[in-house]
N, C-alpha and C positions, 0 to 999 in steps of 0.2 A: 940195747940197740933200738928198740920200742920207742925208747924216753927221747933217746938221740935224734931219731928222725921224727919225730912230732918237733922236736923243738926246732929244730931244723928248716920242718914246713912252715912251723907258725912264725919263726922269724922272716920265715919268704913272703909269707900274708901278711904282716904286720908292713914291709917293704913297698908288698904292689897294694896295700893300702894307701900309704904313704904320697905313691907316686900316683895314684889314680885322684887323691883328693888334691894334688898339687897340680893337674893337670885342669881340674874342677875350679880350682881359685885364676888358673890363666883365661881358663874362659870367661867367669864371669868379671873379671877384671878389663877383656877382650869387648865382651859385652857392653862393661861402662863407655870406654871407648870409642865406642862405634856408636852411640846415641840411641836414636829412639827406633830403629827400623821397625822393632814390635810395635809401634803404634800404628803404623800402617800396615800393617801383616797380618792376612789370614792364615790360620792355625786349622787344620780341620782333620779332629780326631775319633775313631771309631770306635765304640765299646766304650763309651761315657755314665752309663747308667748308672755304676758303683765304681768302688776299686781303684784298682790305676789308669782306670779313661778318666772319672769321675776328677782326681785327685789332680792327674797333670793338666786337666781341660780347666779347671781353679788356677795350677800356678801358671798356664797362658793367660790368665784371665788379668791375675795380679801384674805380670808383666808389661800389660798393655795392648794385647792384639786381641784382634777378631779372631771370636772363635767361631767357628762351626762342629759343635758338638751331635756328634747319629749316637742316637739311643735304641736300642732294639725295641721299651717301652717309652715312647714320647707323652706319656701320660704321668709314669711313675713318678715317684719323689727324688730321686737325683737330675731326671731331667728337669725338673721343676722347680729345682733348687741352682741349677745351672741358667735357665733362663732368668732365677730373681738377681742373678750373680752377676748377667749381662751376656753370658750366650746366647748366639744364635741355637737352636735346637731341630734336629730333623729325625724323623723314622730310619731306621736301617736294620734292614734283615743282611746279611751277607751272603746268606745263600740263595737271595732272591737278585734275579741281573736285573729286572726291572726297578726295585728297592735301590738297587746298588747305581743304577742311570741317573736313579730322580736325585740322590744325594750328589752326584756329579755336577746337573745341571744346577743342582741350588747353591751349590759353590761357583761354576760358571755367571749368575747372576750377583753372586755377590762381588764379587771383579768388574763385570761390565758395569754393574750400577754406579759404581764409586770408583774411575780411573785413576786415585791413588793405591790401590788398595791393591796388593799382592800376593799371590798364595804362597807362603814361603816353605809349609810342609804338610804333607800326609803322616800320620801319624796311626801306624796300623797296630791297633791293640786288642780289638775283639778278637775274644777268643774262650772256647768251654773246654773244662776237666774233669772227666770221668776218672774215679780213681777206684781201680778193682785190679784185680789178674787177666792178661790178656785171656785167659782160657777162659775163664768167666763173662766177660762183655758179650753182649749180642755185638751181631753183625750192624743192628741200627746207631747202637753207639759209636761202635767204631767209625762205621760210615759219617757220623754228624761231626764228631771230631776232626775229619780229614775234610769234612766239608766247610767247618766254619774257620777251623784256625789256617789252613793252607791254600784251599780251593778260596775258599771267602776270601782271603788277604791277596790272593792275587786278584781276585774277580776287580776289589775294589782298584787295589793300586792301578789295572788294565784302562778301566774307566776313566781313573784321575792323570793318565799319562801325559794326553796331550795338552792341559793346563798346567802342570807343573812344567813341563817343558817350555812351554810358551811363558812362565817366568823365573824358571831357571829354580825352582825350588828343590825340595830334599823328598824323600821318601825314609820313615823311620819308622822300622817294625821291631814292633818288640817280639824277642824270643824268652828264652830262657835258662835256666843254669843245667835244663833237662837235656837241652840240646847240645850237649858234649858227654854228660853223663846220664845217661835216661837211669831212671832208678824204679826200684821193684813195684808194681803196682800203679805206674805211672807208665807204660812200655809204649803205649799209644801215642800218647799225650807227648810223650818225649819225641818221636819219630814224627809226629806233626812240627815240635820247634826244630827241630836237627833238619829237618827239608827245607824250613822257612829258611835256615841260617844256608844253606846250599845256595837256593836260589838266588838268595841275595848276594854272595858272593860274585855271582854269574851276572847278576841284575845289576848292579853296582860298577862292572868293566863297561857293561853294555850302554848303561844310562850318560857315565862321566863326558863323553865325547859329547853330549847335546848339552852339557852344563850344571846335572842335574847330580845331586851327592845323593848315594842311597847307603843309611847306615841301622846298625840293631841295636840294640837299647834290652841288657837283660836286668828288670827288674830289680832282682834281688827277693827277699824274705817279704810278704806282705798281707799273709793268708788271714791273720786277724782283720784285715780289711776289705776284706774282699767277701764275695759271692758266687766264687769259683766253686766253693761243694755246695750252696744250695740248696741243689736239688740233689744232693747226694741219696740219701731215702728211698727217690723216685726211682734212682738208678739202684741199685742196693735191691730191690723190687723186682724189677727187670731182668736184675741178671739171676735171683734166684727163683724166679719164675720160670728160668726160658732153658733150669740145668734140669740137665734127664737125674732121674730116683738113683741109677747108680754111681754118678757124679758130686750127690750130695751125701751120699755115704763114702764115697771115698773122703773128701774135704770134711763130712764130719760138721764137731763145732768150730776146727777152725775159717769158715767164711764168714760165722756170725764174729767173733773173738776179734777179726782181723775189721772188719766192720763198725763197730762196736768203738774201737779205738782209735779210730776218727770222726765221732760222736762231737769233740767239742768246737770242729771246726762247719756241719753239716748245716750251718743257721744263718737265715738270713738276713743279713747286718744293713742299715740304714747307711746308706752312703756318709761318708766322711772321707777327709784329706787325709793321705797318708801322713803321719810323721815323719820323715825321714829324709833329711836337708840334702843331703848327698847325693839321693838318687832325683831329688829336682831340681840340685844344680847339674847332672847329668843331663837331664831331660833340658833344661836349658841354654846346654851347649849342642848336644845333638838338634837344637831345633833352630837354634841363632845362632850360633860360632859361625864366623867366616872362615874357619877352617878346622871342619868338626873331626874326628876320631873317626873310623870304620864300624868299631865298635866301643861300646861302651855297657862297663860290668859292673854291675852294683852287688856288692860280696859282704855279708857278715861275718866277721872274722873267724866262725864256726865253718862256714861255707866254703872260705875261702884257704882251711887247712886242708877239711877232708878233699876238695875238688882237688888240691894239688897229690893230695895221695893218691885220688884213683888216678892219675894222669900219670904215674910214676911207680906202681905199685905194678909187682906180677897178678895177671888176672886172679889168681886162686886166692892172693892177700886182697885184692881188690874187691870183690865180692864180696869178701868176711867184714871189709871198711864199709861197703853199701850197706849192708843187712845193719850194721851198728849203727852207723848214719840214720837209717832212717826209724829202727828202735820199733818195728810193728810186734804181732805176736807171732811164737813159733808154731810150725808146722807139725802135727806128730802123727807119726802114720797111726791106723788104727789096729 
């Protein structure tokens, strides 16, 4: 029965693969079409420094439109690499309103300067992941997570409201595959995307009436590219600094074990483009289609079996699929 419904799911992934990458070829087909709007179109995307700001804030670039790329460091090597690329470049802290203004007004400026020129979307992608057990995180972690990936993605969108209305633009936040199945060690992080995809739901009724599309964009698999663990170390540090003596004897060696074995992801990688066609012709329809998708899921055919299991699965069988899925070390009482 096992064998039956695996194959099952994976013919159903292989399916809304199928239908998701044909949906990918009408837009960019849509795209040809419709001409050069990206050349007069600002793009202005958050969380640029590495990763997937870095990587979509390139293929706006190649498309043709102004970007406005916010880097948390406007110093660093992807910002720097983005400006030899033909970005505009700006500071942005997200959890700062002030940070979060001057980025506003310096897209304000870039419209008034040049009355061709249109903001056609925000692009909400900064965002940090702490990857521990909720019982482990300090409270500052969790705080910073709610404050940059949910508090920050509204602060900024709040900012950008009344110029993307004023040309009928999009709002495109990316979430993630956490936000439908938050998964073990990620509990936070997940309930930061699962809110973002709330709001937007809510945000999305509310905006359409003034003209404006607000849609989510989840990624997909990208972690070899990114600098989302980082700082993992830092945090790693943190949390076993801030656990009481009878707390680290309970956990034992397993918080080092369970640590330990996310060791090849904790390093910090030089900006580069992601590989992966699909999820930037995704990202090319959520930002130009004249008639984009609500959502849009970029699934690795691994991703795209287990998520239909836990969606379909009784919680107890569901569970036992997360813990395999994600393949960390086991727990053993002492």
């Amino acid at each position: 029965m096992g064998a039956g419904v695996s194959s099952l799911g994976a013919r159903c992934a292989c399916a809304a693969a199928v239908a998701a990458a044909g949906c990918c070829w009408m837009a960019a087909r849509s795209l040809a079409r419709r001409g050069s709007r990206a050349d007069r179109a600002l793009v202005v995307l958050t969380g640029c420094d590495s990763g997937l700001g870095f990587s979509l804030a390139l293929r706006a670039l190649a498309r043709g439109a102004v970007v406005l790329a916010a880097c948390l460091d406007e110093r660093g090597p992807g910002a720097a690499r983005l400006r030899q690329a033909g970005a505009t470049v700006a500071p942005l802290d997200v959890t700062d309103g002030d940070s979060v203004q001057r980025l506003a007004r310096r897209a304000a400026d870039l419209v008034r300067d040049d009355p061709g020129l249109e903001l056609i979307a925000l692009v909400n992608n900064a965002g940090v992941m702490v990857f521990g057990e909720f019982e482990w995180q300090t409270e500052r972690l969790i705080r910073h997570q709610v404050e940059v990936n949910l508090l920050g993605t509204m602060r900024v969108t709040k900012a950008f409201c009344p110029l993307i209305r004023q040309h009928k633009g999009r709002i495109v936040t990316v979430t993630s595959h956490c936000a439908s199945q938050s998964l073990p060690g990620l509990a936070v992080y997940g309930a930061t995307k699962a809110a973002l995809e709330g709001w937007c739901d809510g945000l999305r009724v509310e905006q359409s009436k003034y003209g404006v599309k607000v849609i989510t964009l989840v990624p997909g698999y990208f972690m070899m590219n990114s600098n989302l663990m980082a700082r993992h170390h830092d945090h790693v540090a943190e949390m076993q600094q801030a656990m009481s003596a009878e707390d680290r004897g309970f956990f034992g060696d397993y918080f080092g074990r369970f640590h330990a074995a996310l060791g090849v992801f904790a390093v910090r990688r030089e900006p580069a483009s992601i590989q992966d066609e699909r999820l930037h012709r995704m990202f090319e329809a959520a930002v130009l289609s004249p008639a984009p998708a609500a959502r849009y899921r970029n699934s690795p055919l691994r991703y795209s079996v287990y998520h239909w299991l836990f969606a379909l699965a009784p919680t107890c069988v569901r569970d036992r699929l997360m813990e395999r899925f994600m393949s960390m070390p086991e727990w053993h009482a002492a």
